[in-house]
C-alpha positions in Angstrom: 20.8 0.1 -26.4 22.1 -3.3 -25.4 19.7 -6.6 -24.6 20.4 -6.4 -21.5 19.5 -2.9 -20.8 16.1 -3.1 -23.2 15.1 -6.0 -21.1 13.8 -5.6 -17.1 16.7 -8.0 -16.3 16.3 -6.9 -12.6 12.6 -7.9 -12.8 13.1 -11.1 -14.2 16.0 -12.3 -12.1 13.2 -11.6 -9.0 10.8 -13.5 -11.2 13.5 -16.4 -11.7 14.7 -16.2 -7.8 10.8 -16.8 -6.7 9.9 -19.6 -9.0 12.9 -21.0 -8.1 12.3 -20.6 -4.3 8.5 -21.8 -5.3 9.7 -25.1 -6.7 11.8 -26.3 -3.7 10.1 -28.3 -1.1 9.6 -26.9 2.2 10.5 -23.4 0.8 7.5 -21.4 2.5 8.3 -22.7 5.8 11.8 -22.2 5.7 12.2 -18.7 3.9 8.6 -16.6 5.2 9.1 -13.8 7.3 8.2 -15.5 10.3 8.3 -13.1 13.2 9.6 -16.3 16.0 12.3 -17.4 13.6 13.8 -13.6 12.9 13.5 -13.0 16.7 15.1 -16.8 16.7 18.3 -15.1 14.9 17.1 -16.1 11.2 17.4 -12.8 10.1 17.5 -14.2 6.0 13.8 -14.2 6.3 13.6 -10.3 6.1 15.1 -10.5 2.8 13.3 -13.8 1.4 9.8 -13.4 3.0 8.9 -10.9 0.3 9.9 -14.1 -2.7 8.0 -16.4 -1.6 4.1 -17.4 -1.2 1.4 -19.1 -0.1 0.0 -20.7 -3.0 0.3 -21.2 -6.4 -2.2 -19.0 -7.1 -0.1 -16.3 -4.7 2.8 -17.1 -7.0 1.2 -16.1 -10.2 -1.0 -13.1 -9.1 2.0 -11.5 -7.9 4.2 -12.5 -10.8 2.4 -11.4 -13.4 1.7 -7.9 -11.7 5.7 -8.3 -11.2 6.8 -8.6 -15.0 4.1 -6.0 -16.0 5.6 -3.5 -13.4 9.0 -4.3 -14.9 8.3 -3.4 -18.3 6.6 -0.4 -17.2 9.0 1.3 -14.7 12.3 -0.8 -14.4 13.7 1.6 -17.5 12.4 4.9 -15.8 14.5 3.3 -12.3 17.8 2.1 -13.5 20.0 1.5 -10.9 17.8 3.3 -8.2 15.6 0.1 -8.8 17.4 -1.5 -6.4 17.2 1.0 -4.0 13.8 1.1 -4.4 13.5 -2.5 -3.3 15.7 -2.3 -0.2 13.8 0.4 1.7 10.8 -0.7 0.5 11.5 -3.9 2.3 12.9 -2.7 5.2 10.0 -0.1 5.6 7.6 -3.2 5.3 9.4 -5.6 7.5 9.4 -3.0 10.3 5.8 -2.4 9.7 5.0 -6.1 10.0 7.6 -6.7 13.0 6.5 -3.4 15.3 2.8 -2.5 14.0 1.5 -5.6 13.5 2.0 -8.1 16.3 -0.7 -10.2 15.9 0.5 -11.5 12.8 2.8 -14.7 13.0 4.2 -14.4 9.6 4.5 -12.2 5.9 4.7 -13.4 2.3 4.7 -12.7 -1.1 6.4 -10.0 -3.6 3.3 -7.9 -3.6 4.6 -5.2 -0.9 7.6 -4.6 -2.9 5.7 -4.6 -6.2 3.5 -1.5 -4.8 7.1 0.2 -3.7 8.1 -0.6 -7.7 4.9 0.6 -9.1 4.7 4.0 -7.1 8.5 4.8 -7.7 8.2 4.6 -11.3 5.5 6.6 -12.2 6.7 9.1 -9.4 10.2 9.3 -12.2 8.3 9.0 -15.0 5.5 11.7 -13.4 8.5 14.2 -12.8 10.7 13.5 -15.7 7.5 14.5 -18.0 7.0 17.6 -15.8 11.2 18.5 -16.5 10.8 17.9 -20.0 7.8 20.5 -20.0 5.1 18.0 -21.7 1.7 18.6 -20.1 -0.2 15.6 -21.5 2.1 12.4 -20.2 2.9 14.7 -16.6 -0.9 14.5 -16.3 -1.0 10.9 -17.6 1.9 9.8 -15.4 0.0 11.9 -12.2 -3.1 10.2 -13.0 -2.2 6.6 -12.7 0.4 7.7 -9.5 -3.3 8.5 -7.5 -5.0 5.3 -9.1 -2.2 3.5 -7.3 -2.0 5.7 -4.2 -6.2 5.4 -4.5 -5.7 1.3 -4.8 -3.6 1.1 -1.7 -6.0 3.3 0.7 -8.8 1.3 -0.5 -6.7 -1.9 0.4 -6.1 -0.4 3.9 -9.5 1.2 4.6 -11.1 -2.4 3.3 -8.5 -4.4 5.2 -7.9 -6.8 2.1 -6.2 -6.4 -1.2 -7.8 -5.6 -4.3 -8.2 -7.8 -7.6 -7.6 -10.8 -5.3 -9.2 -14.3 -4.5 -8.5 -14.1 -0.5 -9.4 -17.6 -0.1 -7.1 -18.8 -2.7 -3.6 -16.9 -1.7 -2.8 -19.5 1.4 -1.5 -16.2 3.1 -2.9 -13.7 5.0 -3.6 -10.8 3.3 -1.8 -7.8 4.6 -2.2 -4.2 3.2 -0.6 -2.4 5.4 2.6 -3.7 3.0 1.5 -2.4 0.5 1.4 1.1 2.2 4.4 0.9 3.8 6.2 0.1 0.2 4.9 2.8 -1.5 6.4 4.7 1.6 9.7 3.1 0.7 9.3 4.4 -3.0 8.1 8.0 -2.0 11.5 8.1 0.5 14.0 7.5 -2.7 12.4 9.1 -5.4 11.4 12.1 -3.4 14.8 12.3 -2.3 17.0 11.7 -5.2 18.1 13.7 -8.4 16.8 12.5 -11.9 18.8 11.9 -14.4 18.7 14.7 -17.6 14.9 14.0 -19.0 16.5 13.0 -22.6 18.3 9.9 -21.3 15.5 8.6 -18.5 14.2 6.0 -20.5 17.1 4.1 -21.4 19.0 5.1 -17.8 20.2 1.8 -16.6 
């Protein structure tokens, strides 16, 4: 296996993107997903909204949930990672753009990171049920409905979980979180595993 495929290279290039984007003056303002600038014809935002944040704090919650994510399911993904990520986004700025039109503006790689963290143990839940072995498939389904658990409480609550609200400098929104594990659940349901032997080091 090469270094680059041993490594979450996808993850950290994110990671790299958003403390980049974290470091420039003005950043927030210019990249959010601000629902007046998209409608304004800024239509980057729906792409960088979900890389940057409102804090520093923000920043590091996120990342470090971000990198952990990566190690975890980035092998399991491969190239679908990327997939992942697209309709997880688009599925979340939708959500934020038609369902919730009382908010002014969306940050932050959490959203995503739920869409990440539900498609990976969804591959990693069915490759262990293809492969036969009972113990990891009802590991892997465990941890799926501690997520999917996580993210109802997060909606139900109307606030994320294993967060300082006051400290984020955004306004919380679980309904992204929801609508990224929706994104997951619509490419991994939908798509063909690779041969159980190779998953781990598909990419």
């Amino acid at each position: 296996m090469s270094i680059r495929s041993g490594l979450p290279w996808r993850t950290l290039s994110l990671a790299a993107v958003a403390l980049v984007a974290a470091a420039l003056p003005g950043s927030l303002e210019l990249l959010e997903l601000n629902r007046e600038a998209v409608a304004g014809g800024q239509i980057w935002r729906l792409v960088t909204g979900h890389l940057v944040h409102g804090s520093l704090y923000h920043l590091g919650l996120d990342l470090a949930a971000w990198v952990l994510a990566g190690l975890l399911f980035e092998p399991a993904l491969g190239r679908r990672y990327w997939t992942v990520l697209a309709i997880a986004a688009v599925c979340i700025d939708a959500g934020f753009l038609f369902l919730q039109p009382d908010l002014a503006a969306y940050c932050g790689l959490s959203g995503i990171l739920n869409g990440i963290m539900v498609a990976g143990t969804m591959a990693l839940w069915r490759s262990a049920r293809q492969r036969g072995t009972t113990g990891p498939s009802a590991l892997y389904l465990l941890v799926l409905l501690g997520i999917l658990g996580k993210i109802a409480l997060e909606g139900i609550g109307g606030t994320p979980l294993f967060s300082e609200i006051d400290r984020l400098g955004a306004i919380p929104v679980p309904m992204a979180h929801a609508l990224g594990a929706l994104g997951a659940v619509l490419v991994i349901g939908r798509t063909r595993l690779p041969a159980a032997e190779n998953l781990i080091i598909y990419a």
